[in-house]
C-alpha positions as CSV (number, residue, x, y, z in Angstrom):
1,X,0.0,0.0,0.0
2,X,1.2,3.3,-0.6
3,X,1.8,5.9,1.7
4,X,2.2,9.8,1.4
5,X,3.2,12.3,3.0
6,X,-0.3,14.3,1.8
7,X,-2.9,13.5,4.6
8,X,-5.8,15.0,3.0
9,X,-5.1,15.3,-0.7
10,X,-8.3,17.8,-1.3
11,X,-6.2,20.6,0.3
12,X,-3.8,20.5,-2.9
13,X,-6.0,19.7,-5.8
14,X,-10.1,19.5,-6.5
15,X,-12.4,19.5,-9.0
16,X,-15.3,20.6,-9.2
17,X,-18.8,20.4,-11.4
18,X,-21.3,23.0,-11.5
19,X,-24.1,24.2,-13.5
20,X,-23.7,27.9,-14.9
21,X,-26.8,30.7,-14.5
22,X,-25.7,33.1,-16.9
23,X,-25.7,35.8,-13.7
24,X,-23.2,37.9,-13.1
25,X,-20.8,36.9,-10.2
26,X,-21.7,33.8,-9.8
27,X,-20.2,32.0,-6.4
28,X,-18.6,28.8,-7.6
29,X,-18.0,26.7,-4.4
30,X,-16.5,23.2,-2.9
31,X,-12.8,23.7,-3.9
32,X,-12.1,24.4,-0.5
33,X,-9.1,26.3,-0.9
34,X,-8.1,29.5,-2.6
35,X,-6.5,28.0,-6.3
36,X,-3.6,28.9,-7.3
37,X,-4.4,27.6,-11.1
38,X,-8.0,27.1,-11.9
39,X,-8.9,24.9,-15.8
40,X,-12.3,25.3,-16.8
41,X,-14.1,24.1,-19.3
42,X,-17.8,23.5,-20.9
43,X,-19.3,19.9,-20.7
44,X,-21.9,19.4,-23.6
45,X,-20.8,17.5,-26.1
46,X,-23.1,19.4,-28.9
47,X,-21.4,22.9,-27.9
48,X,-17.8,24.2,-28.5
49,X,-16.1,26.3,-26.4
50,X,-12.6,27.1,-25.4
51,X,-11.1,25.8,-22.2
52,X,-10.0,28.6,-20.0
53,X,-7.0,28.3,-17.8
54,X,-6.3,30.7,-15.0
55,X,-3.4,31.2,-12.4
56,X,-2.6,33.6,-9.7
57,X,1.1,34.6,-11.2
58,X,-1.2,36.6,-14.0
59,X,-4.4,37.3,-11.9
60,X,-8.1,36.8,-12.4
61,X,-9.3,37.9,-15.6
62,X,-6.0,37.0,-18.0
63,X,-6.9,33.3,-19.4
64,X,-4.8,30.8,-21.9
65,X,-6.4,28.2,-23.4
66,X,-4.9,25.0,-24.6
67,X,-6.8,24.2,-27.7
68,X,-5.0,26.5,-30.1
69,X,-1.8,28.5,-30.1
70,X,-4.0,32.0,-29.0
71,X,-2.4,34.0,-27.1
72,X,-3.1,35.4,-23.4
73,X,-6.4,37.3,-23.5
74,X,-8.1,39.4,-20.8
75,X,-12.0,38.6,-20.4
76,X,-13.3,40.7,-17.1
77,X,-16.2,38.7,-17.4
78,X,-14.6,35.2,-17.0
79,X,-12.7,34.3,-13.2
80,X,-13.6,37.6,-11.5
81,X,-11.3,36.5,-8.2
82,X,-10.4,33.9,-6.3
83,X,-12.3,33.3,-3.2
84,X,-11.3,30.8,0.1
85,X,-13.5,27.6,-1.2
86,X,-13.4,28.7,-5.4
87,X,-14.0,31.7,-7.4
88,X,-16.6,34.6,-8.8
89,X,-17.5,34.0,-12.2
90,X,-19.1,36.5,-14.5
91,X,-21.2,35.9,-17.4
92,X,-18.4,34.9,-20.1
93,X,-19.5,31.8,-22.2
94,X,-16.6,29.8,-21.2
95,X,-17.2,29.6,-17.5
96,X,-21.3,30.7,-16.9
97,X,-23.5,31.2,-20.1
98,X,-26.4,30.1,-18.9
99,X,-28.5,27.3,-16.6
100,X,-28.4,25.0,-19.5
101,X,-24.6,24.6,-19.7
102,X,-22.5,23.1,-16.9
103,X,-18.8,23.1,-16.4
104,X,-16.2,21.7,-15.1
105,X,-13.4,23.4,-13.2
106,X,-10.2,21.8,-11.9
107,X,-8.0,23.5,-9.4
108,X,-4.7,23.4,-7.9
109,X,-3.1,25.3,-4.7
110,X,0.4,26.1,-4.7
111,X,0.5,29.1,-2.7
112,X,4.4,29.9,-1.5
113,X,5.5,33.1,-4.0
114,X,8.3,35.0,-5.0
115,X,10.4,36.2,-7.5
116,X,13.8,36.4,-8.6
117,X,16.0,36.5,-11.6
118,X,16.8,33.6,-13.9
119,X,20.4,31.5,-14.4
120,X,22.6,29.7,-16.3
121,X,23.5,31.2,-20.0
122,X,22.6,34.4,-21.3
123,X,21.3,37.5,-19.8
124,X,19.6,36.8,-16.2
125,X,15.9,38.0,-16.4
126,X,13.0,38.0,-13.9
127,X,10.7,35.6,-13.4
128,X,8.3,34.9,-10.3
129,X,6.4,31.7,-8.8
130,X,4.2,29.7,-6.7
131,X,5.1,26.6,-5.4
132,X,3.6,23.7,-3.6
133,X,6.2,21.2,-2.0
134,X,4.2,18.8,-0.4
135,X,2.1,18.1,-3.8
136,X,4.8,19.0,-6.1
137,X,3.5,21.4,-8.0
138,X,4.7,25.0,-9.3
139,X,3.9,27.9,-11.8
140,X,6.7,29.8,-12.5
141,X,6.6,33.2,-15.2
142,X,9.7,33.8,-16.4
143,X,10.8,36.3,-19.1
144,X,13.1,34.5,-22.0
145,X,16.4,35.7,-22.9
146,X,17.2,33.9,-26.0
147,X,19.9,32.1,-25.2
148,X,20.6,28.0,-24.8
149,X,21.1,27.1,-21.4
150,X,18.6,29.9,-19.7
151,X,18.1,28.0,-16.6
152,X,14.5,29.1,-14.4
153,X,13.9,28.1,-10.8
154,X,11.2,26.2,-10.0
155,X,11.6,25.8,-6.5
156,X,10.2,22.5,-6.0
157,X,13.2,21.3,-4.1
158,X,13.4,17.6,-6.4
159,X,13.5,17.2,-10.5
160,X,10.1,17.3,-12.2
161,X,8.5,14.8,-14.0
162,X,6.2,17.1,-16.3
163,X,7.0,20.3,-17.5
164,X,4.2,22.0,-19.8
165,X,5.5,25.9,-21.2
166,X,3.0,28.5,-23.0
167,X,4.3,31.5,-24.2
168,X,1.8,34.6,-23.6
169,X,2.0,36.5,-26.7
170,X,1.8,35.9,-30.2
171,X,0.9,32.1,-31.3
172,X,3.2,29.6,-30.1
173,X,2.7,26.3,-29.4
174,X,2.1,24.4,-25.8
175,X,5.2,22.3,-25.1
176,X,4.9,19.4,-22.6
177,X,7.5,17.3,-21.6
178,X,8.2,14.6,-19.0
179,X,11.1,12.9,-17.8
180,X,9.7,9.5,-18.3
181,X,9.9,9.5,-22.0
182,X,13.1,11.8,-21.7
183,X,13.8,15.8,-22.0
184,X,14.7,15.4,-25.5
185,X,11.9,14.4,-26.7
186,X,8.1,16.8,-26.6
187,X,4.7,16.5,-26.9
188,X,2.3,19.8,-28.0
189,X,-0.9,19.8,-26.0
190,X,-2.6,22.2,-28.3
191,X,-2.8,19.8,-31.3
192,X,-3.0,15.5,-32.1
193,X,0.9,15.2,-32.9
194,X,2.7,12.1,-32.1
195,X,5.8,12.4,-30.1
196,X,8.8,13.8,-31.6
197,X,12.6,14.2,-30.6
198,X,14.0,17.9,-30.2
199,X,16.8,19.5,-29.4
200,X,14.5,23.3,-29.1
201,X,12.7,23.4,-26.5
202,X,13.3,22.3,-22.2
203,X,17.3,20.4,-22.7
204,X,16.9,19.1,-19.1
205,X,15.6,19.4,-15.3
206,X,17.6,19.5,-12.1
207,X,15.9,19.9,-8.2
208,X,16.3,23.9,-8.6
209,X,16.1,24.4,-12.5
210,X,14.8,23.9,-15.9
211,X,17.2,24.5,-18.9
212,X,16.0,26.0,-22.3
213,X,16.9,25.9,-26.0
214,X,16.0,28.7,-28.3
215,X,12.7,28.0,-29.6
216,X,10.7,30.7,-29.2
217,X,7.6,28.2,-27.7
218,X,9.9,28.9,-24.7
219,X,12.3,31.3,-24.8
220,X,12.6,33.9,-27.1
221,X,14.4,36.9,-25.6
222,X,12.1,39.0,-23.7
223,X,9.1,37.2,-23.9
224,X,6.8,36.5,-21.7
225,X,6.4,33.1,-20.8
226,X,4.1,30.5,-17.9
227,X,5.1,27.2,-16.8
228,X,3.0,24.4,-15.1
229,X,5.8,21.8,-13.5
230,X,4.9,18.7,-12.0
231,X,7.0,16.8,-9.7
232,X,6.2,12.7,-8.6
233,X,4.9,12.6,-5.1
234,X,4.3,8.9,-4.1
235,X,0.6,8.2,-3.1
236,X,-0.5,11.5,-4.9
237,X,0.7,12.1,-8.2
238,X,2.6,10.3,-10.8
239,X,3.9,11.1,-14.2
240,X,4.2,7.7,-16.5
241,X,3.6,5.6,-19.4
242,X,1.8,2.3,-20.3
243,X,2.0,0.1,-23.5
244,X,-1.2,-0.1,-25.9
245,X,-2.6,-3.7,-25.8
246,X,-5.4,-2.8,-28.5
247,X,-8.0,-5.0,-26.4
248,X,-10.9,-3.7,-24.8
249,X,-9.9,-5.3,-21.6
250,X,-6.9,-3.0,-21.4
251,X,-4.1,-2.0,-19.5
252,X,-4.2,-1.4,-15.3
253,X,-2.2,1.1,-14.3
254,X,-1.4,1.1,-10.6
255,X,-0.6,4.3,-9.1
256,X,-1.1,3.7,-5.4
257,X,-4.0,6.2,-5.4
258,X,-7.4,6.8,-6.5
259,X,-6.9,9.6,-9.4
260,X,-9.2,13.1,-9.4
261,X,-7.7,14.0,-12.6
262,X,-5.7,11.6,-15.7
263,X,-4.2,13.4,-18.1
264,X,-3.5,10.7,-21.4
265,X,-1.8,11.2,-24.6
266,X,-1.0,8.4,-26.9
267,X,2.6,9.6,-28.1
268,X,3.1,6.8,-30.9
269,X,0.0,8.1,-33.4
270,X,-1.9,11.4,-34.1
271,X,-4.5,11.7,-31.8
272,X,-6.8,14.0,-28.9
273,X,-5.6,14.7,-25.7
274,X,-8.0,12.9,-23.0
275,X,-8.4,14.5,-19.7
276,X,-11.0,12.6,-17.0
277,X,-11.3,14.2,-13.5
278,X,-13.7,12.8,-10.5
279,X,-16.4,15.8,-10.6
280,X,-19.1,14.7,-12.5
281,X,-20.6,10.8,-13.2
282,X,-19.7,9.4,-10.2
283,X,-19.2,5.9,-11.4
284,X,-17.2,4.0,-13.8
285,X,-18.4,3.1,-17.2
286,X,-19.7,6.4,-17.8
287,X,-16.5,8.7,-17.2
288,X,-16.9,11.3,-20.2
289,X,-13.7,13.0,-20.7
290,X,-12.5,16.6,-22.4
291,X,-10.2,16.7,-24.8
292,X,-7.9,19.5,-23.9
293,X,-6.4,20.2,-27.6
294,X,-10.2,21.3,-29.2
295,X,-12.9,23.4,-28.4
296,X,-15.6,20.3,-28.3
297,X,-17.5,19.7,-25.0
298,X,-17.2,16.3,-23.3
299,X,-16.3,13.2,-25.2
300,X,-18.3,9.8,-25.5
301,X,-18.1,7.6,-22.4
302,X,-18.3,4.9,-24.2
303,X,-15.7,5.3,-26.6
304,X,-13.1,6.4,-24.8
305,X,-14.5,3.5,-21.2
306,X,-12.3,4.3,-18.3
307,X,-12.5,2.9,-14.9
308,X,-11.1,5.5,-12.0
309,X,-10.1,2.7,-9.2
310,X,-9.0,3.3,-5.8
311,X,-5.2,2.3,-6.4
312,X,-4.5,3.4,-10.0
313,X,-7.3,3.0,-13.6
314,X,-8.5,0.9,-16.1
315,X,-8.6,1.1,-19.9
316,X,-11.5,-0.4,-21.3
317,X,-11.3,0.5,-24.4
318,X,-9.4,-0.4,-28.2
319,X,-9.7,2.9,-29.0
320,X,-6.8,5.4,-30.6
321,X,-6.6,7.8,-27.8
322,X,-6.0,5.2,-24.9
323,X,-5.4,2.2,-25.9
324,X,-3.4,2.7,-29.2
325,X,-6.0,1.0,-32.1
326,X,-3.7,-2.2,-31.9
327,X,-0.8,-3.1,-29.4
328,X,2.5,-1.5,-28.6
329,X,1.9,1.8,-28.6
330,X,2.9,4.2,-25.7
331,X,0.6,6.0,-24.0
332,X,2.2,8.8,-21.5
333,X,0.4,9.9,-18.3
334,X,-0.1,12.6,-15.6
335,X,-2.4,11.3,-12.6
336,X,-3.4,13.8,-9.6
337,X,-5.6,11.6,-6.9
338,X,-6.5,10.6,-3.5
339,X,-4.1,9.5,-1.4
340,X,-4.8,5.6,0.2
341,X,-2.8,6.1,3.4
342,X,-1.5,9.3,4.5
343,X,1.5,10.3,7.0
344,X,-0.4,9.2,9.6
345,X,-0.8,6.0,8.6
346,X,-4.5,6.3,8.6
347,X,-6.3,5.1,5.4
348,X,-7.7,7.7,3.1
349,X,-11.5,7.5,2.0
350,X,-11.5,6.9,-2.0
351,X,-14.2,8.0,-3.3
């Protein structure tokens, strides 16, 4: 059984379902915390609508959103502010159009700040954060300076296992890497590509730093830049990768936790991003994901079957997007959950 050092994972990451109004400032509730990164996005599957991500490091208001290269955009009608169990939400389309939408919104805390100035090569520049030890998680805005070898803090205080890079202005792609699969090799969350080797974007990790090339997807000189970095914390979050079998009784993947959110891409083909979290459905057999790379509402339970289990999931699908249309295909992973056993050696409640 696996134990972690997170007694009450809830006080690091939730998410959250809700049904929108179309009222101005409407109380979104249950996070129970104040995020630090909030991703929300519409649930039908007949209406399309940009996910909106949020984070503290830019303030309420600015949002990116992964399915396209746009760049940062300021809606004052979208996350108004951050309150101590979620956030206000105006009246934009994205997060509360009207009583016949709902949403979903995932949120993380992180919550230590400050700022410094980048190392390594180059000209040092300034950048800022907000980290979370204990869940391993940081957001870190950094400016570019153009040069291989910029290193940027993260301050997590061990290497990540995910790193995923959007640059604010103009239209660049997202960049995610992990170090499971190795830093010289990237994945774009914004469109279906297969995995690809690199030697442009994040060269490597350390427990203080990530290094950057040149590519101007993260870090052309001056620029403006946000970073979402992910660190392995046993019982609680794990960064990974499985191997296709192309059956509908696929793969188990044990994590040692029940997950609240699973992140998939299938790097060995073209095709969607698939993103479940533990807010809406309740059950297995009817998990209906988003696809964070396009603007459509939730996906098809059935064709993309998923069972959320209280020590790790279960593919139960053939399908392309996780399980590879045929066998030996790599599949790479980000899971967030519920601890089992916490600190205190007293057995978490999976639910």
């Amino acid at each position: 059984m696996a134990y972690t050092t997170i007694d009450k994972s809830s006080a690091n990451f939730k998410s959250v379902k809700y049904q929108g109004t179309g009222n101005d400032n409407l109380q979104i509730t249950g996070v129970g915390f104040s995020s630090d990164f909030t991703w929300t996005k519409k649930l039908e599957t007949s209406t399309n609508e940009r996910a909106y991500l949020f984070d503290t490091l830019r303030g309420a208001t600015k949002y990116i959103s992964t399915n396209g290269t746009y760049a940062e955009g300021t809606a004052t009608n979208s996350l108004k502010a951050w309150t101590s169990d979620g956030y206000t939400a105006g009246t934009n389309n994205a997060v509360n159009q009207s009583s016949s939408h709902s949403y979903t919104t995932m949120n993380w805390r992180a919550g230590t700040t400050g700022s410094g100035t980048t190392t390594g090569s180059g000209t040092g520049k300034a950048y800022s954060y907000s980290v979370n030890t204990t869940s391993g998680f940081s957001i870190v805005k950094y400016k570019g300076n153009g040069t291989s070898g910029h290193q940027i803090p993260h301050h997590l205080g061990v290497s990540p296992s995910m790193t995923i890079i959007k640059k604010l202005s103009g239209s660049e792609n997202w960049i995610v890497q992990n170090a499971h699969r190795g830093w010289d090799k990237r994945l774009i969350l914004d469109v279906t590509n297969a995995e690809a080797s690199h030697t442009d974007f994040v060269s490597g990790v350390s427990s203080t730093t990530f290094s950057l090339y040149t590519n101007g997807s993260v870090n052309t000189n001056d620029a403006d830049y946000i970073a979402y970095i992910f660190a392995d914390v046993q019982g609680y979050q794990k960064c990974s990768s499985y191997t296709s079998n192309g059956n509908v009784n696929g793969i188990f993947n044990y994590l040692g936790f029940k997950p609240s959110v699973l992140l998939v891409k299938n790097t060995s083909q073209a095709t969607d991003w698939i993103m479940f979290s533990d807010d809406r459905n309740g059950f297995n057999g009817n998990n209906t994901p988003i696809f964070p790379n396009t603007e459509t509402g939730a996906g098809n339970a059935t064709d993309n079957a998923i069972d959320l289990l209280s020590n790790g999931f279960k593919v139960r699908t053939a399908g392309s997007k996780l399980n590879g249309d045929g066998a030996g295909q790599t599949l790479v992973y980000l899971a967030i959950g519920q601890s089992i056993v916490g600190s205190n050696n007293i057995p978490a409640t999976a639910r």
